[in-house]
N, C-alpha and C positions, 0 to 999 in steps of 0.2 A: 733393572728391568721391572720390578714389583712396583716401583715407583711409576713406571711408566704405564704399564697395564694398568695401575691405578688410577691415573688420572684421564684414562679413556675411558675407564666405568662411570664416573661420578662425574655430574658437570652440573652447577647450577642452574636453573632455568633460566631460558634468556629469551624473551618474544621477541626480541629482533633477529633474533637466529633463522626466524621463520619468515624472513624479508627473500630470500631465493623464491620460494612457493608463493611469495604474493608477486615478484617480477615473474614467474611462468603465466599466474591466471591475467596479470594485465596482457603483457606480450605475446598469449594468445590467444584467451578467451574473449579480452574487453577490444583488440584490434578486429579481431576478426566479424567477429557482432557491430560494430560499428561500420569495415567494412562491409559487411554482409555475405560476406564468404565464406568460408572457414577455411579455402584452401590460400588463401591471402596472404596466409601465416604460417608456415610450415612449421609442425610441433618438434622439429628437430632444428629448427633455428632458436625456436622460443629457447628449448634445454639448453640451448647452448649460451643462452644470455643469458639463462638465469643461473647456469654453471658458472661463469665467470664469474656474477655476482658474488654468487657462495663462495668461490676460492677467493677473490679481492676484498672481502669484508670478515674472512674468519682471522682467528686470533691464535695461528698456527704457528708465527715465527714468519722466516723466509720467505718470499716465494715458491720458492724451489720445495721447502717443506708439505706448503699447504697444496703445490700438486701435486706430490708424492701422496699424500695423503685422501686427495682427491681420487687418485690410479688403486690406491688401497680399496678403497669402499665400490669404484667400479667392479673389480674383480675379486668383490668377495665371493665366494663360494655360492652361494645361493644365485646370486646373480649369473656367475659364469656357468650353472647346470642351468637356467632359463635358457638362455640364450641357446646349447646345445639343444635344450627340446625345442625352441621356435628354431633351427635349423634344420633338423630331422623333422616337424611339421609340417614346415613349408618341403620338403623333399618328396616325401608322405603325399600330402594333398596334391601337387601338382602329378606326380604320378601316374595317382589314381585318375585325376581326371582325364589325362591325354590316354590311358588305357581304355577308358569310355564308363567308367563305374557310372559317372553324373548320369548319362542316358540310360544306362542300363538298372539305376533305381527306380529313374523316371518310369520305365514300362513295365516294371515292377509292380511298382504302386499302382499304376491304371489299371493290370490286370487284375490285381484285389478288388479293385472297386469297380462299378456297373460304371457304362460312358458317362450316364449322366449326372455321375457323383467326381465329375471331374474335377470341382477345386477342392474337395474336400482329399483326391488322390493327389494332386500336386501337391497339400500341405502336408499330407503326412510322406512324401519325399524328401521334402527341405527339411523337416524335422529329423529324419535319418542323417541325410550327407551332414546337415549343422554339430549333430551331435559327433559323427564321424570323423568329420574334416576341424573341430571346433572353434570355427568361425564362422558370425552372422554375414558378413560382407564377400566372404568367399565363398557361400553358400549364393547368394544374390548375383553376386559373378559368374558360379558354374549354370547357376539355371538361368539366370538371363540370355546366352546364346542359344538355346534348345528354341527357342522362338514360341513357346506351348501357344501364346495368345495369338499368337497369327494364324496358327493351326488350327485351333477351335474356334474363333468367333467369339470366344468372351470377351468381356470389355477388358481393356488394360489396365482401368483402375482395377479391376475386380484382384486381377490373376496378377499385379503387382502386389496388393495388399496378402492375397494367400500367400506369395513367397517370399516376402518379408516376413510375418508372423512365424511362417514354420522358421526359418531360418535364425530368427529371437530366440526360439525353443531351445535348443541346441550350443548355445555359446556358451555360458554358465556351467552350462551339467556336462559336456566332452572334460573327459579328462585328458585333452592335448590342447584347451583353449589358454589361452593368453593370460589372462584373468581369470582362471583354476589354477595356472601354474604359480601366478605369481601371489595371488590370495592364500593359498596353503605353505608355500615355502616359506613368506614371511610371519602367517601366523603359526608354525610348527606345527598343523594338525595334518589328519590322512585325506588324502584324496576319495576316496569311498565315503569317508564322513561327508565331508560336503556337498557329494555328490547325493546323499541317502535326505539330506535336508534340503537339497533345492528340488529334487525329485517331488517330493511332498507338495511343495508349494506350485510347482511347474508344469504337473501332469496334471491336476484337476484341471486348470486353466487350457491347456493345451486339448484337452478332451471338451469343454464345454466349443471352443472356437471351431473342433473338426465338427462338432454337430451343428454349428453356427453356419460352417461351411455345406454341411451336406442340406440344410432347409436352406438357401440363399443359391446353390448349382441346383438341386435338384430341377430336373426340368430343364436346363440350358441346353442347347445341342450341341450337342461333340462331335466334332471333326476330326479330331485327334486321333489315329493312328497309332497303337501302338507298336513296337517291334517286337522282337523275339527276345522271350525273356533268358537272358543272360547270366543265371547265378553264378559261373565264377568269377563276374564281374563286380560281382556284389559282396562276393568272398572276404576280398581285403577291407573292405569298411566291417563286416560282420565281426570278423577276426580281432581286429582293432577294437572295439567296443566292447566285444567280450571280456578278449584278458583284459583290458584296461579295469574293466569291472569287478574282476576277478582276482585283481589286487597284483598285476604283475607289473612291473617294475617299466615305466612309462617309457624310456628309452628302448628298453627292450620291446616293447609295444611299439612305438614308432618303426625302429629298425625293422623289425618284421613285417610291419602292413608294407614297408620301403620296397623287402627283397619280394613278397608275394605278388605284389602289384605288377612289378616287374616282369616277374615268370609268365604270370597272368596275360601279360601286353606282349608279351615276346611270343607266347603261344597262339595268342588269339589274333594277331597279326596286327594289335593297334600300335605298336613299334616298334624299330631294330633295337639293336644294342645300344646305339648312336643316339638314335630319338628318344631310350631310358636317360642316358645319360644328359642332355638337353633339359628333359622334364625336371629332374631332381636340380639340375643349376639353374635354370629358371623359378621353382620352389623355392631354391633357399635365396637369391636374389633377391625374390617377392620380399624375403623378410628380414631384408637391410636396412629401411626404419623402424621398425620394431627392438633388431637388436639397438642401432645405436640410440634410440631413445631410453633401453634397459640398463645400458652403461652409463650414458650419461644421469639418469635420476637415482642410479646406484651411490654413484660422485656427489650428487650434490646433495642426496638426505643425509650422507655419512659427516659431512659437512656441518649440514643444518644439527645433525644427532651430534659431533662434537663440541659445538659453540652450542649447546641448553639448547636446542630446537624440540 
């Protein structure tokens, strides 16, 4: 057994070990740029051809071996607590949404700010939900159906560009984002830490654009409407951000934004029992490429890492 743990620590370097990571970026960065798509090439096909690679070129014995060993590094530990937080994530976000948080931050923010400081209210919304829900693409998701730019007459370039930018805000520094979770597991540091270093570099930024925004709306006319502001709909994101900040323990944070959300939707009438239960299978559904793309580049770094990669 010494013999063996041993020769998984120690492996000479080997640059062709690192032929799996050059078959992902052709198979779907150089296909997809050529065709000019990016959805041309599904990055869960790509992993899977560059997994094969890696299992058919390592120097593991058997077949049978090198996919045993392939199964080993998908479900190693780090990898298998990812996956349960992008499970509870997507449970979490979807949730919240069908409970009405999305709108009910929205008129949040409008009422902090005077009508005519509208995109600079819209951005510091996607910068909350982004940070809350932590992702840029599901922040661009929840606020694209509120319709805001049909509502007010701003232009759509304008009021796309504000909820992208806040929604960039937010993906980095949530500590339930994809890339916080998988940046700190594998480099063994705290989540607070990284959070206190991108903070630095992402609020000064984030504060000169809301003034960018507030000289650039100033003056626009708002149509917009807001509703009745709703804070215990705003609860479960608040809650979630806090302790997450607060160093408690990010499962435990999901779960709880999970059940408050819930109560929250169940009381306010945004859905039965039935329509809880939908929301969260539909969240974690949402985030069936995500995991299988977790497992599969689990498989094939542990791969690339035993053959000197």
């Amino acid at each position: 057994m010494t013999d063996l743990n041993s020769s998984r620590l120690h492996h000479a370097p080997n640059p062709w070990a690192l032929t799996p990571l050059v078959v992902f970026l052709l198979s779907y960065l150089v296909v997809s740029i050529i065709a000019g798509d990016f959805y041309k090439m599904p990055i869960t096909v790509a992993f899977v051809i560059a997994s094969v690679v890696a299992i058919a070129m390592s120097k593991g014995g058997k077949i049978s071996n090198r996919i045993e060993q392939f199964c080993r590094g998908a479900a190693n530990s780090n990898i298998m607590l990812m996956v349960l937080i992008f499970i509870l994530a997507g449970a979490f976000a979807q949730t919240a949404k069908a409970m009405g948080a999305v709108d009910a931050t929205v008129n949040l923010a409008m009422s902090i700010l005077p009508g005519n400081l509208l995109a600079a209210g819209i951005f510091l919304a996607a910068c909350f939900i982004s940070i809350s829900v932590g992702t840029s693409v599901g922040t661009i998701v929840a606020l694209a159906p509120v319709g805001i730019a049909d509502k007010t007459g701003m232009p759509d370039a304008l009021m796309l560009g504000v909820v992208v930018s806040g929604a960039m805000f937010g993906d980095n520094l949530s500590f339930i984002s994809d890339t916080t979770i998988v940046a700190t597991r594998t480099q063994g540091c705290n989540m607070n830490d990284k959070f206190k270093v991108n903070i630095r570099i992402a609020l000064p930024i984030a504060i000169l654009t809301g003034l960018l925004y507030v000289l650039i709306g100033n003056g626009v006319g708002s149509g917009y409407e807001t509703g009745p502001i709703e804070w215990i709909k705003v609860l479960p994101y608040l809650v979630v951000l806090v302790t997450a900040i607060c160093g408690v323990n990010v499962m435990m944070v999901l779960i709880a934004g999970i059940i408050l959300s819930g109560i929250v939707g169940l009381l306010t009438g945004g859905f039965d029992i039935w329509g809880w239960n939908a929301s969260m299978g539909l969240g974690i559904t949402n985030m069936g490429e995500l995991i299988i793309v977790t497992l599969l580049a689990g498989g094939m770094l542990e791969m690339i890492r035993y053959n000197g990669g």
